[in-house]
N, C-alpha and C positions, 0 to 999 in steps of 0.2 A: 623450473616449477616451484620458484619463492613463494609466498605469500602475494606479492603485487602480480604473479604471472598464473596464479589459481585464486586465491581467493576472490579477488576483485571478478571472476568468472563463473564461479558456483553458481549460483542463482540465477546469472546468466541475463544480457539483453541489453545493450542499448535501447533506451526509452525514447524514441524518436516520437515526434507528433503523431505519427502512421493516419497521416492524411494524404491520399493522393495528388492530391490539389488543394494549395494554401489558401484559409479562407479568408485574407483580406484581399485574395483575387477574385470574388464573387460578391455579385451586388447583392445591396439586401433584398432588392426586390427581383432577382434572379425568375427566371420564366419557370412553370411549374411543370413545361414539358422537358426539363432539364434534368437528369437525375446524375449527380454526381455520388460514385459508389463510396463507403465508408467501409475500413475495416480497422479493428485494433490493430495493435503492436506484436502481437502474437498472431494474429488469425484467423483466431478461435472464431471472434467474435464481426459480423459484416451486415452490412444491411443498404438502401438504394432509399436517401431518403428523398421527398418530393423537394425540399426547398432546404438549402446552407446557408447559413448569416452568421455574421461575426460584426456584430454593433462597437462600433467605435467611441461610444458615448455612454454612459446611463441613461440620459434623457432619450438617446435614440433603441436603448434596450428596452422603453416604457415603453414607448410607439410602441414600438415592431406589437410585445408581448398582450400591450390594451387591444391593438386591429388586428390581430391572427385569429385566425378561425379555425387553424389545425393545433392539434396539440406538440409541443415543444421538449425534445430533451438536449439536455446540456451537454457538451464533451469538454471535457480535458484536453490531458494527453496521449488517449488514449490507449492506458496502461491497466486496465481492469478487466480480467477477463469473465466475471460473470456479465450477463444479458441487460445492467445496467441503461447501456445507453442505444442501442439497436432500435431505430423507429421509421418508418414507411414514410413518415411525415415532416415537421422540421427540425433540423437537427443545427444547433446555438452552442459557438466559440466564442468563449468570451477573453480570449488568449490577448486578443486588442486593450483588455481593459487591465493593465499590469503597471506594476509602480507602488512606488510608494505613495499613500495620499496624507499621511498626519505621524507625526512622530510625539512621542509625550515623555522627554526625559527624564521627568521628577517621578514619576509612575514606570519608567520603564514598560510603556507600549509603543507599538505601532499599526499603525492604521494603515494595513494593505490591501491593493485593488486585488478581486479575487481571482485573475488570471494570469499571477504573477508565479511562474514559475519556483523551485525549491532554490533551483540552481541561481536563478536572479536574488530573491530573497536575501541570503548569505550576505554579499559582498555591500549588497545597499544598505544592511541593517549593521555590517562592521563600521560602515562610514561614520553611522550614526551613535557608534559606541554601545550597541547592541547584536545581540543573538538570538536565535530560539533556544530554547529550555534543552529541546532532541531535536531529533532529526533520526528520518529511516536512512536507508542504505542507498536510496534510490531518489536523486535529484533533480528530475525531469518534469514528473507531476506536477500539474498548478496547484496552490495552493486550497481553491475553493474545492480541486476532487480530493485531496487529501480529508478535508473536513465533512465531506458529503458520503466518505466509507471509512471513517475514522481510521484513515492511515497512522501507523507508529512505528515507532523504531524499536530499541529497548533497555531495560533498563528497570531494577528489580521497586526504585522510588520516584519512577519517570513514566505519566500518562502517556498517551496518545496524544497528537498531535490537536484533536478538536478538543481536550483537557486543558488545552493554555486559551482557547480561545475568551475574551473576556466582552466583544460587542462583533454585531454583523450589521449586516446592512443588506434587504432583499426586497426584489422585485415581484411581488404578487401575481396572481393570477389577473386580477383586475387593473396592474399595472402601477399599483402604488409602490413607491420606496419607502419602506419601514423601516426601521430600526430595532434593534432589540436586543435585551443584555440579563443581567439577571434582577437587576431594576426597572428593566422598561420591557411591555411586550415579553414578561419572565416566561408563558409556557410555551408562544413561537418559538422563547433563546434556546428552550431547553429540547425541544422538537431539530429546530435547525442548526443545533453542533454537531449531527450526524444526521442527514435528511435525507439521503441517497436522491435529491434533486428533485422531492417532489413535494416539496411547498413553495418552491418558486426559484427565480432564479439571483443567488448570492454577486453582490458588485464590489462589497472587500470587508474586512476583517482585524479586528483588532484583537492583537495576542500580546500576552504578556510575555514579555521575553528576561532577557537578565545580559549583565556587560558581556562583553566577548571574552572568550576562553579558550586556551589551545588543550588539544587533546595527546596521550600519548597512547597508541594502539600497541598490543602486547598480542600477536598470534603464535598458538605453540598448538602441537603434533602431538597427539595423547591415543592411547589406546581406550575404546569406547568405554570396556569395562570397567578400565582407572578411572575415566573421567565422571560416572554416573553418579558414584557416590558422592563425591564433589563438585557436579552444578550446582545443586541448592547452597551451599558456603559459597559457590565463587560469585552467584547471581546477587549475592547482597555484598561479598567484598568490592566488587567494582562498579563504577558510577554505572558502566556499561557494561552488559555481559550479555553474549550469545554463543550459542556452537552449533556448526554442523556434524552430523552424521551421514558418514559414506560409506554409501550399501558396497556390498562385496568386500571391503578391506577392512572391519575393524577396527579403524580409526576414525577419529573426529578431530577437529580443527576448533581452538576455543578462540574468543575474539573479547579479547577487553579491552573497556576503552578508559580512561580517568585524568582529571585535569593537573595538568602538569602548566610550570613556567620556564621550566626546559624550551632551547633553543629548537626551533625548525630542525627533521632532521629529511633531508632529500632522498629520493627513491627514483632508480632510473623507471619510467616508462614502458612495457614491455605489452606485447602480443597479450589483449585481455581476451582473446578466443583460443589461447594456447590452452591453458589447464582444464579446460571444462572439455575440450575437444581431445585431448591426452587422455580423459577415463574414458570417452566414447571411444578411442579406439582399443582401450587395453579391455572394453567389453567386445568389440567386434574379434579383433585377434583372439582372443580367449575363454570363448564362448564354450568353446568343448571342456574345459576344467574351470570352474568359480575357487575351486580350492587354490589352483597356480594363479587365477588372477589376483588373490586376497593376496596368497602370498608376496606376490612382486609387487602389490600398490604396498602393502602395510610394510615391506622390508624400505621399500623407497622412503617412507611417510614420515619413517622413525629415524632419518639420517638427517631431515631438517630441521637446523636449529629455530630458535627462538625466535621471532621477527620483530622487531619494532621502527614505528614512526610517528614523527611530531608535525600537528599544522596548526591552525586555524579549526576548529570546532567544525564548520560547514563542510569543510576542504578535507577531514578526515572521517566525518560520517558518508559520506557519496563517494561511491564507487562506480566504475564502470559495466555495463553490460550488455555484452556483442552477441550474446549465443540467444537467441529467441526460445521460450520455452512455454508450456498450459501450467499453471498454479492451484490446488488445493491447500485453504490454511482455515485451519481451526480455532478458536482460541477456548482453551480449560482452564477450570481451576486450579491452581498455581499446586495444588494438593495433592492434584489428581496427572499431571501433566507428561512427568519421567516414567511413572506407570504406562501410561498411553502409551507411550514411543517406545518403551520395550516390545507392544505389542505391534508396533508399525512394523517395526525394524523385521522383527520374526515373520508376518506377513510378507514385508517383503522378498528378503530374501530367502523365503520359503516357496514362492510362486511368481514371482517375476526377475528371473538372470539378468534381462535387457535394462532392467534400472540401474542409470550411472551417474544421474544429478544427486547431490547431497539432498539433504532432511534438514532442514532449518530450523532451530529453537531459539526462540527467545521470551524475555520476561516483561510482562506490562503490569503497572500500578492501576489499582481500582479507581475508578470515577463514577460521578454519578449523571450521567447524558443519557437520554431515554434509551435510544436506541446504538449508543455503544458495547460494542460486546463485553468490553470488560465492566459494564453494569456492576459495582455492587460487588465486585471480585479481582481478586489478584491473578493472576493469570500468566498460564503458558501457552505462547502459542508454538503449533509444533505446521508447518508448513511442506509439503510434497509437492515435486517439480518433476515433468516430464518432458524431453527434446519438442519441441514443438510441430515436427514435422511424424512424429507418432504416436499412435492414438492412444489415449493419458485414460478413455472410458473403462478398460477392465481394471487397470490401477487404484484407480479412485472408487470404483464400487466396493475393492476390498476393502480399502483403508477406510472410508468413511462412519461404516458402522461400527470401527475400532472408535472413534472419535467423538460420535455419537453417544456412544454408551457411555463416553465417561464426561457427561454431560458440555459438550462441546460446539459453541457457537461460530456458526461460520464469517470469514471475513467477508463482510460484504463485496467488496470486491474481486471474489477470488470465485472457482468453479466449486458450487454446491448443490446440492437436491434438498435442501432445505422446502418443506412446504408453509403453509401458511398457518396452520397448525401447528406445526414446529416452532414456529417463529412466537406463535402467541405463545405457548409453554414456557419459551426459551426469557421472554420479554417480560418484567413485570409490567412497566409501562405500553406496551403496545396499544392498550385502548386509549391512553390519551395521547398516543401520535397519531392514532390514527384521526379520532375529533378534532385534533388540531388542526390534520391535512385538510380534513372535511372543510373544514370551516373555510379555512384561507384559498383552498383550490378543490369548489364544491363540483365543477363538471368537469377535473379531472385533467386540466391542461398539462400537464407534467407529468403526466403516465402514460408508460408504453406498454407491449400485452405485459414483459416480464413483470413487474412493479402490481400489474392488475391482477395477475397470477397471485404475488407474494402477498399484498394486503388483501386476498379473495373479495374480491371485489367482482360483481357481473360486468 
């Protein structure tokens, strides 16, 4: 139960595509009485839509998008569990359209196609004597869903992921390829570095990156209450800093990361479904006393040393995840943040025993992207995870309006009740994404009910 046999567990899930059937086995013009079913990676989320295409081209992403008469939503990887991508009607992989297309040295960008996986990204971009800035924990996601729910990793002077982006390239409603950066097309740029897919459909991406860099990870075993007063110091001493808290034991697990030129250091491989499925059962077995289960996880907790390893920057932020689980993540202000999660913490282990996935904190730098949560704020976000095969609904109604209150915007990709109203309070920009979508996609081809729900829209 190292760090390489829990931590890489916590969170839990191999990111698989979670498509039934691969969609460069179906034609584009696939028969309409064919309904091949879709569901995420978790489950949560399913739907039956009328028609699957995965365009092998740009030019044939124009077609398709100029002669559709149904409206279109885009997938991933299918690693998002809010109502995103769910639609009755067509449903567009752009996983076909991956690679690099333009590299620029002297500037330190690249120009990638936007169905290029995190995990491909990495080793194409070393080739080229390039990196990304960060990187999340979780290497599966393509590139363009990363930017389209402002996925991040963390890092107390390190945006999000759609914060490095510097030009795009998308498919309108009417089928046009645009362009657009903070020079050209500046209030589509600034609408489509977080668009949740519904100004059209993205075909690659230029980010600014920086040379390649190895990391050295540093996980250590702390008792909650030690570590509290000391996240805010640790989240600015290291490049990277995040921690879990784990209900029932009192302990948390801190996670930094900082560039070293330190040698590779190797780690054997081990069972990434072991430590996440070791507190599932130290909650099964010891369900009649929480006091003996605290005890025997936190007496274990405190006998592990210090853990470190050295790689490749991509190679040590992505971790594995085998255990399927439903996600709630909010992100606060960086002010208000350790606050909140005192108040999770006490909720939880005040009214739910069965909770044995960690509590996830981490730190994101302010940006200015309309519809990024960290809008304009420095921020924590504090993330709750539930086994996937039990139902996460009472959980999250407790936690949420801890969240809420302390002014707390949810990850767009993650399970929220956020209404439409909410969203506008929350958004200073919300009126001009929303004119923007108007304009570029005026009847709506890229919205499903959820999207139609969240911009109240009839």
């Amino acid at each position: 139960m190292n760090r390489r046999h829990l931590i890489k567990s916590l969170v839990a899930g191999t990111v698989a595509s979670a498509f039934p059937l691969p969609f460069n086995c179906l034609a584009s013009n696939a028969s309409s009485n064919t309904k091949y079913p879709w569901k995420n990676w978790s489950g949560n989320q399913k739907c039956f839509p009328s028609q699957r295409i995965a365009p092998a081209s740009v030019g044939e992403l124009q077609t398709l998008i100029k002669t559709s008469h149904s409206k279109i939503r885009a997938v991933g990887a299918g690693h998002s569990f809010s109502e995103l991508v769910p639609t009755d009607e067509t449903l567009l992989s752009i996983r076909r359209l991956s690679g690099l297309k333009d590299v620029n040295t002297e500037n330190n960008t690249a120009t990638i196609y936007a169905g290029s996986t995190l995990r491909e990204i990495g080793p194409l971009l070393n080739e080229q004597n390039q990196a990304l800035v960060n990187m999340p924990d979780i290497d599966q996601q393509t590139l363009s869903g990363c930017i389209c729910t402002s996925t991040h990793g963390t890092g107390r002077t390190l945006g999000s992921l759609s914060h490095y982006v510097e030009a795009l390239d998308i498919v309108t409603a009417s089928g046009d390829l645009l362009h657009c950066s903070q020079h050209e097309n500046i209030e589509l740029f600034k609408a489509a570095q977080v668009s949740l897919g519904a100004l059209g459909i993205i075909t690659s991406i230029t980010m600014k990156n920086t040379n390649p860099f190895k990391l050295k990870r540093q996980s250590q075993w702390l008792p909650f209450e030690d570590l509290l007063p000391q996240a805010d110091a640790l989240s600015r001493a290291n490049r990277n800093f995040e921690f879990y808290y784990f209900p029932f034991t009192g302990m948390a697990l801190t996670d930094s990361l900082n560039i070293t030129t330190e040698p590779n250091s190797l780690n054997e491989e081990l069972d990434g479904n072991s430590g996440i499925m070791d507190l599932k059962s130290a909650r099964d077995y010891l369900s009649w006393s929480n006091k003996l289960r605290e005890l025997i996880l936190s007496s274990y907790m405190k006998t592990i040393a210090l853990e470190e390893s050295i790689d490749h920057s991509y190679a040590i932020y992505a971790t594995e995840r085998n255990v399927r689980f439903n996600e709630m993540e909010y992100h606060l202000p960086a002010e208000l943040g350790l606050k909140a999660l005192q108040e999770v913490r006490l909720a939880v282990e005040s009214k739910f025993p069965e909770v044995f996935f960690p509590i996830e904190c981490r730190f994101i730098k302010a940006d200015d992207i309309w519809l990024s949560p960290f809008y304009q704020r420095d921020t924590i976000s504090i993330a709750v995870h539930r086994y996937f095969s039990e139902d996460h609904e009472p959980l999250y109604k407790a936690i949420e309006p801890i969240l809420q209150k302390y002014q707390g915007r949810p990850h767009w990709g993650k399970i929220n009740t956020f209404s439409n109203k909410k969203f506008e309070q929350a958004y200073p920009k919300w009126k001009e994404f929303q004119e923007v979508r108007q304009h570029y996609d005026p009847n709506g081809k890229f919205l499903n009910p959820y999207l139609i729900r969240t911009f109240g829209l009839s």
